[in-house]
N, CA and C atoms as a LAMMPS dump frame, in Angstrom:
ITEM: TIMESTEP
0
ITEM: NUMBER OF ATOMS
345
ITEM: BOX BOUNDS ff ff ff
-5.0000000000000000e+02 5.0000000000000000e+02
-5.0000000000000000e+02 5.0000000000000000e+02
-5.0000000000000000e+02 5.0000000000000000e+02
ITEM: ATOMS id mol type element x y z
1 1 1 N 456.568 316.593 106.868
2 1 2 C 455.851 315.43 107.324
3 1 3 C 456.444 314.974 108.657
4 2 1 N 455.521 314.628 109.792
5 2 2 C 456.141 314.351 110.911
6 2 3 C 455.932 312.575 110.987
7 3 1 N 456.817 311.973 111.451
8 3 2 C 457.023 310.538 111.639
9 3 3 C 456.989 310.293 112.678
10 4 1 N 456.351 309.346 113.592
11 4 2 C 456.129 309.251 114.536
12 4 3 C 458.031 308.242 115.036
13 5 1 N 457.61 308.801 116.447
14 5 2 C 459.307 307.461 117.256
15 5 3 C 459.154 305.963 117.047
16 6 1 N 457.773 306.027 117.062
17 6 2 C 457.588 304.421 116.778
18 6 3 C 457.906 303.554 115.838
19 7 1 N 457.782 304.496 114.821
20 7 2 C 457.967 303.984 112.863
21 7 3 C 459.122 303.224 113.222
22 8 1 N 459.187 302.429 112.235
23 8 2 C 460.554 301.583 111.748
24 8 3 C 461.717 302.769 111.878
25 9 1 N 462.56 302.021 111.759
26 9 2 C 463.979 303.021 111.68
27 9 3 C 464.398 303.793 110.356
28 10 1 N 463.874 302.566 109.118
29 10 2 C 464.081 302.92 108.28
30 10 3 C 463.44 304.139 107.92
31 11 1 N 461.939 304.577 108.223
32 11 2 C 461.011 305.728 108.111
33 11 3 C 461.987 306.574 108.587
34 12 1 N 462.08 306.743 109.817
35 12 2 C 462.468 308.185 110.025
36 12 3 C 464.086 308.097 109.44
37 13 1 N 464.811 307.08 109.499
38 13 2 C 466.19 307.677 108.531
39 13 3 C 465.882 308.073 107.005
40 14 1 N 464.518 307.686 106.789
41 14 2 C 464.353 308.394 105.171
42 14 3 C 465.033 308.084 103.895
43 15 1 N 465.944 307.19 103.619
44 15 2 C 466.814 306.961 102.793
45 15 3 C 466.445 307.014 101.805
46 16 1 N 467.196 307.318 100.204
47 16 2 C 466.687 307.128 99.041
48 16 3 C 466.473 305.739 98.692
49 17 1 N 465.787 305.479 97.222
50 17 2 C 465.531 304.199 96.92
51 17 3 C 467.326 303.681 96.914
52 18 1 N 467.881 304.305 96.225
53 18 2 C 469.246 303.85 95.584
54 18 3 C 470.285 303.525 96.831
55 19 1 N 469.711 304.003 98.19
56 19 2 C 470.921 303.936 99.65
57 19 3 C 470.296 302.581 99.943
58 20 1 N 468.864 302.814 100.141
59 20 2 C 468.42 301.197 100.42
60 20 3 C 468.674 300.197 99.853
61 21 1 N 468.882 299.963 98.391
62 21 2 C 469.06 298.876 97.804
63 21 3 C 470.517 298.601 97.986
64 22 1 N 471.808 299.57 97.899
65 22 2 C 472.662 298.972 98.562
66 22 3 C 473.185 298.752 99.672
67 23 1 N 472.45 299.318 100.781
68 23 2 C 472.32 299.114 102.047
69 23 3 C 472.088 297.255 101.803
70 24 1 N 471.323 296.838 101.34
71 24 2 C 471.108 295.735 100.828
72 24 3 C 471.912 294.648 100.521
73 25 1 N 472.548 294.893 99.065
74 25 2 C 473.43 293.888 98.954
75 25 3 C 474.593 294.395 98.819
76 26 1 N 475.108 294.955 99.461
77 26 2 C 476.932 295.479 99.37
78 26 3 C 476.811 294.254 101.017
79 27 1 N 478.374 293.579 100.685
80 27 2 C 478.999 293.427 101.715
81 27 3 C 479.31 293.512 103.109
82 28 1 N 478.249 294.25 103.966
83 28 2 C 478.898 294.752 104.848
84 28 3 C 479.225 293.686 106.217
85 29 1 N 479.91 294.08 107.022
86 29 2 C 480.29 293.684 108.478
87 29 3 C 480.24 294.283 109.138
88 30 1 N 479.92 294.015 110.172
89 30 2 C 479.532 294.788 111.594
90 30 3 C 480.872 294.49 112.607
91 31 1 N 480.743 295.605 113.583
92 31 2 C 481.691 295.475 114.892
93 31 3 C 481.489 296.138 115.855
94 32 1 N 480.684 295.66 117.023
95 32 2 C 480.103 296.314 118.001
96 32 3 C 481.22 297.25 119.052
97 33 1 N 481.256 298.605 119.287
98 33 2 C 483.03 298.917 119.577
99 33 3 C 482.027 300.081 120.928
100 34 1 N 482.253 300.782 121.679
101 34 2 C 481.816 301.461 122.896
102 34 3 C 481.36 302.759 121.993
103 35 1 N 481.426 303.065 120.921
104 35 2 C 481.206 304.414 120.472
105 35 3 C 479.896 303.964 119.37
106 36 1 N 479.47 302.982 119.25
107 36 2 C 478.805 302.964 118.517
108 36 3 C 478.917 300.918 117.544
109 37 1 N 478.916 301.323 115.821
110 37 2 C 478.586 300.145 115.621
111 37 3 C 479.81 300.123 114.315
112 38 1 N 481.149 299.435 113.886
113 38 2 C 482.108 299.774 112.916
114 38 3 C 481.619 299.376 111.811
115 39 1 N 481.301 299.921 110.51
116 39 2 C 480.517 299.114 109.644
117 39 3 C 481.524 299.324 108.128
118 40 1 N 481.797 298.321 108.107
119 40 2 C 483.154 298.111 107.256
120 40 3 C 482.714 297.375 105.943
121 41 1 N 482.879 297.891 104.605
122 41 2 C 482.312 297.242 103.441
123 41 3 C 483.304 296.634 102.868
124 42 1 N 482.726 295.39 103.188
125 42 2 C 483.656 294.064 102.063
126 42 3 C 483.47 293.656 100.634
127 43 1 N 482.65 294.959 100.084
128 43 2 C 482.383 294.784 98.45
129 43 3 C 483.7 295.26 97.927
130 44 1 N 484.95 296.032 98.957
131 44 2 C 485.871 296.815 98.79
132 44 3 C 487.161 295.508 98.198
133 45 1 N 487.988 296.139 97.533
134 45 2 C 489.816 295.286 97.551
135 45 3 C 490.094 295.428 98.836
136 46 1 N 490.345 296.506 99.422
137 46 2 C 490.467 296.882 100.46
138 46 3 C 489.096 297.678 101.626
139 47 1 N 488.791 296.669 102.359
140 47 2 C 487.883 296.706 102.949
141 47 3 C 488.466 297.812 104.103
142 48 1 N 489.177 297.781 105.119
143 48 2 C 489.776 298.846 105.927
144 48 3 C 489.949 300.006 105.451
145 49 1 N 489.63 300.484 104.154
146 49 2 C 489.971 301.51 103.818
147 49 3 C 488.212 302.195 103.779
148 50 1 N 487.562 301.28 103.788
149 50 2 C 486.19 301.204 103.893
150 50 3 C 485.084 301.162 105.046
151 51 1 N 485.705 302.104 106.181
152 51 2 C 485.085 301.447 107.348
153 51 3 C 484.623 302.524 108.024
154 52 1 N 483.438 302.94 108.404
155 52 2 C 483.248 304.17 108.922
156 52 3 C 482.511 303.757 110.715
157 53 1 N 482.441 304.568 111.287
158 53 2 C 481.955 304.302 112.617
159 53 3 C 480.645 305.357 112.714
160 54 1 N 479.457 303.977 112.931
161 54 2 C 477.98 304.747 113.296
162 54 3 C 477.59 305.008 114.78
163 55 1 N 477.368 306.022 114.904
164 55 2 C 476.703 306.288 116.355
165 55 3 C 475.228 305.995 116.352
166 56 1 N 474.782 305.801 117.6
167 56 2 C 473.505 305.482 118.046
168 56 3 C 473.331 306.169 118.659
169 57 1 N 471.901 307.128 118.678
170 57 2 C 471.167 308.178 119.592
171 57 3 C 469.63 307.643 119.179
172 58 1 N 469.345 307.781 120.526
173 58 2 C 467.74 307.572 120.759
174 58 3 C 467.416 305.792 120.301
175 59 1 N 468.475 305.122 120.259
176 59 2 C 468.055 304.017 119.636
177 59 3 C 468.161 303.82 117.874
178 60 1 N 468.63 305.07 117.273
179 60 2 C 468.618 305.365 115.826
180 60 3 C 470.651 304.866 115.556
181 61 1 N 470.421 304.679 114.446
182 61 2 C 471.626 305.12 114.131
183 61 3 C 471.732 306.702 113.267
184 62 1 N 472.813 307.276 114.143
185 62 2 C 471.838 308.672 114.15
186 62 3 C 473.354 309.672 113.341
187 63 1 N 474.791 308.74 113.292
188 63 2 C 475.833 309.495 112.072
189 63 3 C 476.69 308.837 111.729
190 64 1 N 477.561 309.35 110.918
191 64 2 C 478.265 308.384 110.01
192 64 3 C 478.998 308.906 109.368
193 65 1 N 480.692 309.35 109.564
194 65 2 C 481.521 309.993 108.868
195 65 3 C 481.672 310.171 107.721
196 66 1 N 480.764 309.439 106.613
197 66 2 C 481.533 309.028 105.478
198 66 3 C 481.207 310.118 104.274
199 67 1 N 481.508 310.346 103.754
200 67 2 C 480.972 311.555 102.914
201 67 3 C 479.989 312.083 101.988
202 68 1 N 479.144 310.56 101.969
203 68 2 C 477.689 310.632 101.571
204 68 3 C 476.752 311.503 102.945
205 69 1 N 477.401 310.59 103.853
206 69 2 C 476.374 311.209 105.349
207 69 3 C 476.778 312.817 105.218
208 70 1 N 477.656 313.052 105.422
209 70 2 C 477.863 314.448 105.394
210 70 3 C 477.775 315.26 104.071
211 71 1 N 477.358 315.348 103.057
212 71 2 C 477.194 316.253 101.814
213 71 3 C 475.641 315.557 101.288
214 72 1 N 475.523 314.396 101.323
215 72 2 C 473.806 314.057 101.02
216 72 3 C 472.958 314.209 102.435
217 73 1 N 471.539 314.444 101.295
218 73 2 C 470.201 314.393 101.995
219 73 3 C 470.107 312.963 102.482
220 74 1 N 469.398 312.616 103.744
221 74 2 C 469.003 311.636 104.24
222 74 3 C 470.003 310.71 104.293
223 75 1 N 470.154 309.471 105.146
224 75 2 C 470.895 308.553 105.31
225 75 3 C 471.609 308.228 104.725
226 76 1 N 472.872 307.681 105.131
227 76 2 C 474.15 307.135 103.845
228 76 3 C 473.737 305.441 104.526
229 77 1 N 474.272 304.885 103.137
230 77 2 C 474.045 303.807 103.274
231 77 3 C 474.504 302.739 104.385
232 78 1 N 475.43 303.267 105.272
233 78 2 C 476.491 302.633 106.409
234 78 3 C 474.717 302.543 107.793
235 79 1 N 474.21 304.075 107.458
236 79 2 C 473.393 303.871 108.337
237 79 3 C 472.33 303.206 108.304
238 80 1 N 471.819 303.274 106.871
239 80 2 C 471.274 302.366 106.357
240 80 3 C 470.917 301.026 106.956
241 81 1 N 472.352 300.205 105.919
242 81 2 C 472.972 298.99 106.858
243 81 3 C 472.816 298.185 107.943
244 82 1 N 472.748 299.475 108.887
245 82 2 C 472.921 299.032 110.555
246 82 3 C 471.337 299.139 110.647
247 83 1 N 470.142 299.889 110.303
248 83 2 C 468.565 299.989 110.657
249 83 3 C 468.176 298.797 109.855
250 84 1 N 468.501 297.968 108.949
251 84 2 C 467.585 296.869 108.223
252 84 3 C 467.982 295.778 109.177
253 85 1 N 469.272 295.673 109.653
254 85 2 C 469.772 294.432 110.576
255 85 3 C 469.174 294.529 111.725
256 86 1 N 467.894 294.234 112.029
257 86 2 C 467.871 294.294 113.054
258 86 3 C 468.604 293.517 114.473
259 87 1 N 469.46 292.222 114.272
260 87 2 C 469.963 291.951 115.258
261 87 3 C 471.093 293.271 115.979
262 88 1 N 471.757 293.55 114.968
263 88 2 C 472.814 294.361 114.701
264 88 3 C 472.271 295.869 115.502
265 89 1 N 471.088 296.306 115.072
266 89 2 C 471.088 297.632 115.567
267 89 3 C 470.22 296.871 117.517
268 90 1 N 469.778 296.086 117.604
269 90 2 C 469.281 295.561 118.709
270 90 3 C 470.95 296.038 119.792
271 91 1 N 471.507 294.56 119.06
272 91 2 C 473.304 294.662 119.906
273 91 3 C 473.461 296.014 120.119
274 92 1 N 474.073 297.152 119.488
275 92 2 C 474.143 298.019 119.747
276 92 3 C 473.364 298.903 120.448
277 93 1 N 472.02 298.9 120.167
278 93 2 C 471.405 299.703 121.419
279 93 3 C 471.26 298.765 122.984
280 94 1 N 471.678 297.365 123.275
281 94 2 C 471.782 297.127 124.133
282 94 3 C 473.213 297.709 124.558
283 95 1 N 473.968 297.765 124.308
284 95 2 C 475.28 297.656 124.74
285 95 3 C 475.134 299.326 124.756
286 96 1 N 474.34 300.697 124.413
287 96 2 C 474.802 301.754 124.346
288 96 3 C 474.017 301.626 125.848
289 97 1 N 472.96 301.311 126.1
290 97 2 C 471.568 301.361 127.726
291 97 3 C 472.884 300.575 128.832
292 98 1 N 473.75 299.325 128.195
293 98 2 C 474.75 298.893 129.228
294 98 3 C 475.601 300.061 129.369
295 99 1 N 476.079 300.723 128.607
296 99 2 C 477.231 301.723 129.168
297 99 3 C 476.889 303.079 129.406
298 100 1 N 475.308 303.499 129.105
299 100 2 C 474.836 304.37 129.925
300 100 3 C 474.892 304.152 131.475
301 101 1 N 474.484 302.646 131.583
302 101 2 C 473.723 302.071 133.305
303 101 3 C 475.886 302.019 134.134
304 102 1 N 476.561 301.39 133.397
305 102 2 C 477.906 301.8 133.567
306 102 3 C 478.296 303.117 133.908
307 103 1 N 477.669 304.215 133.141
308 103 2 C 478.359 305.661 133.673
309 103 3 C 477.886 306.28 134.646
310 104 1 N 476.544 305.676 135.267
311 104 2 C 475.725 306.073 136.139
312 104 3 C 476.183 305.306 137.585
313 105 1 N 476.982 304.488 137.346
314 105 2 C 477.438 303.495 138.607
315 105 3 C 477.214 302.272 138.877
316 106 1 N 475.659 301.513 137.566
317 106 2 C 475.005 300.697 138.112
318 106 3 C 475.764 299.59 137.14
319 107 1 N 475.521 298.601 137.635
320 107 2 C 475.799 297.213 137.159
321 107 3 C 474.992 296.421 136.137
322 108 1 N 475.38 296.366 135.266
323 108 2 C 473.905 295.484 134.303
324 108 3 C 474.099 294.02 134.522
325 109 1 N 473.007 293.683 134.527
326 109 2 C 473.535 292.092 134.844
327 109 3 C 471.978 291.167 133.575
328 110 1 N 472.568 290.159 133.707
329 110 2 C 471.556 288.916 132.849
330 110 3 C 470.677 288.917 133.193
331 111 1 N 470.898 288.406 134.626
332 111 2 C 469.688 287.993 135.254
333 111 3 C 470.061 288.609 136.479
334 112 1 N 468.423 289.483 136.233
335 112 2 C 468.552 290.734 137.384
336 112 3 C 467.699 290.101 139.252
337 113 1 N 468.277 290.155 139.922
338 113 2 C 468.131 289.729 141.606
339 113 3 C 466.456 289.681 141.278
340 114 1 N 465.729 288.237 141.576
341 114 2 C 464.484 288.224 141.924
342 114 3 C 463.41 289.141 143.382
343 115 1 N 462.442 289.596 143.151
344 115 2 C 461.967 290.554 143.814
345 115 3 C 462.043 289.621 145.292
């Protein structure tokens, strides 16, 4: 089945019912860091022991170290997480277009020089 770029995030990450629902209500926290988005679960005793780092490609959150992402089908729940928030995946794809426009030389600014 092909999904169009447009779909929600959640469409094309595909997740099972069971990633979504705790994508849902587990704990999580966000931390916007240059590589991506730190998404650290506070349902944990130890939450730091709980913290994996998502990358963003194409605007997706597109991996996720943790060992659901890597041995399961479709999305782990970290990535999950970061596609239902939308403020959260917004921040991060602004800040990945700022440090693209950064590696290219250019300056991002607020408020860009009137024509």
């Amino acid at each position: 089945m092909s999904i169009s770029p447009s779909a929600h995030p959640i469409e094309r990450l595909e997740p099972t019912q069971r990633t979504l629902q705790r994508a849902q209500y587990e704990a999580f926290e966000f931390e916007l860091v240059t590589q991506g988005v730190l998404v650290r679960n506070a349902s944990h005793a130890n939450p730091e022991d709980h913290e994996y780092l998502v990358t963003i490609e194409d605007g997706l959150p597109h991996s996720c170290p943790c060992p659901a992402d890597e041995h399961h089908q479709g999305a782990c729940k970290h990535r999950v997480a970061v596609a239902i928030r939308t403020s959260v995946l917004e921040a991060a794809r602004n800040a990945q277009r700022i440090h693209e426009l950064e590696a290219c030389g250019l300056q991002a600014t607020a408020n860009p020089p009137a024509p």
